[in-house]
C-alpha positions in Angstrom: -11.4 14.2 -5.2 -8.8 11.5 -6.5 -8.8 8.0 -6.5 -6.5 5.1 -4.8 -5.0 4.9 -7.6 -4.3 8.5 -8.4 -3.3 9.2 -5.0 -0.9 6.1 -4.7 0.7 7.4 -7.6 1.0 11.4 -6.4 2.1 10.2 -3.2 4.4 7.6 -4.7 2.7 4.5 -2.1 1.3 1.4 -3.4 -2.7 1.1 -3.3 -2.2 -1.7 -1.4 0.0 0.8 1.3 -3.1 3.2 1.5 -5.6 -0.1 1.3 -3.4 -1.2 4.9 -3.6 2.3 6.3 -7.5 2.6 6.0 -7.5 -1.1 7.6 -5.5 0.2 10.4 -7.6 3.7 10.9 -4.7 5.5 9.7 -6.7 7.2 7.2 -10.2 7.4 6.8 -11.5 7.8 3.0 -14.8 9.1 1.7 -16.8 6.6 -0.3 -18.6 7.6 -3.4 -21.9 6.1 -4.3 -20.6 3.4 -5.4 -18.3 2.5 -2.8 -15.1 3.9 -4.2 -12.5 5.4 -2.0 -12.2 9.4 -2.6 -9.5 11.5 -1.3 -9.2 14.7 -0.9 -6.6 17.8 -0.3 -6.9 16.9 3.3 -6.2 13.6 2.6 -3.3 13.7 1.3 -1.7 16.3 3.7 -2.6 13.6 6.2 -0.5 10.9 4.2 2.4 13.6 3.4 2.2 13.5 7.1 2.2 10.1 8.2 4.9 9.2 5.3 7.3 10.9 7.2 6.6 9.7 9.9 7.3 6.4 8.5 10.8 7.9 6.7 12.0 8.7 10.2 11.4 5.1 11.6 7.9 5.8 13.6 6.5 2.4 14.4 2.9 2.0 12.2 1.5 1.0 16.1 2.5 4.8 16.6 1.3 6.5 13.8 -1.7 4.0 14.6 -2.1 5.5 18.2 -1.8 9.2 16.6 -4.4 8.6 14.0 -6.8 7.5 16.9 -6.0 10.7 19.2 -6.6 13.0 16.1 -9.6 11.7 15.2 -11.0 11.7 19.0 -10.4 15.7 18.9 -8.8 18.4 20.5 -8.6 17.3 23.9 -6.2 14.8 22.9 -3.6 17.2 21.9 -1.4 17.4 24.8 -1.4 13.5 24.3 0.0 14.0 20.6 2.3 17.3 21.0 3.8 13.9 23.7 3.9 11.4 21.0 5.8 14.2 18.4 8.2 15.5 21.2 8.9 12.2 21.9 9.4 11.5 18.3 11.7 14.6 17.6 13.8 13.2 20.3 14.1 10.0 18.1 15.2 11.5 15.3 17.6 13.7 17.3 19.2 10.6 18.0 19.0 9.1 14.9 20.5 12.2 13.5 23.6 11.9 15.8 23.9 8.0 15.1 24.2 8.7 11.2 26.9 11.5 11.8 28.8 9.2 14.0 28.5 7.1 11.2 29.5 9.3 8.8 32.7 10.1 10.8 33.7 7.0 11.0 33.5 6.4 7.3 35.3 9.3 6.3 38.0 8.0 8.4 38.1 4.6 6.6 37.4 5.9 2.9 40.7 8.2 3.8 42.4 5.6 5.4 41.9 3.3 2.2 43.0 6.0 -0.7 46.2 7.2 1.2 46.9 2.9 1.3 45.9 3.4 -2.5 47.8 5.9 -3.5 50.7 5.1 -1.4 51.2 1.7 -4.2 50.7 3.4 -7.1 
């Protein structure tokens, strides 16, 4: 079992990140006998998840509506394979904005060292 802190640390989040998500039923800690949040393995697969998920511009009221279909059970899967599909799709398009990007900047770093290297 690992602490906030420990976990904030491993997973490279602020306590005050994991404090949030456990206000917004994103994740669900133990508490010790004192009142302490514990995490587990389980735990931090979860965040390893839902980090991404935030790394590839899911909104939190997404990941939020994910985290409530998992926890309900298995007969909300077709309803969260929807929410990743849909996701995937996202990122597909995401993907193709950045290499648009890319393109283009290519284009204008070449542009500006053949105006370079033409003055010199």
């Amino acid at each position: 079992m690992f602490t906030i802190g420990e976990v904030a640390e491993i997973m490279g989040i602020s306590t005050h990140t994991l404090r949030y998500y456990e206000k917004e039923n994103i994740i669900v800690p133990v508490r010790d006998d004192n009142g302490d949040r514990r995490y587990d393995d389980s735990h931090l697969k979860w965040l390893q998840f839902v980090i991404k998920l935030k790394e590839t511009q899911m909104p939190i009221a997404k990941i939020k509506a994910y985290a409530s279909l998992a926890l309900e059970g298995e007969h909300t899967t077709q309803e969260r394979l929807k929410l990743l599909e849909e996701h995937k799709d996202s990122i597909k398009k995401q993907i193709r904005t950045l290499q648009a990007a890319d393109e283009m900047l290519e284009h204008k770093i070449a542009v500006y060292k053949d105006f370079i290297s033409e003055r010199d």
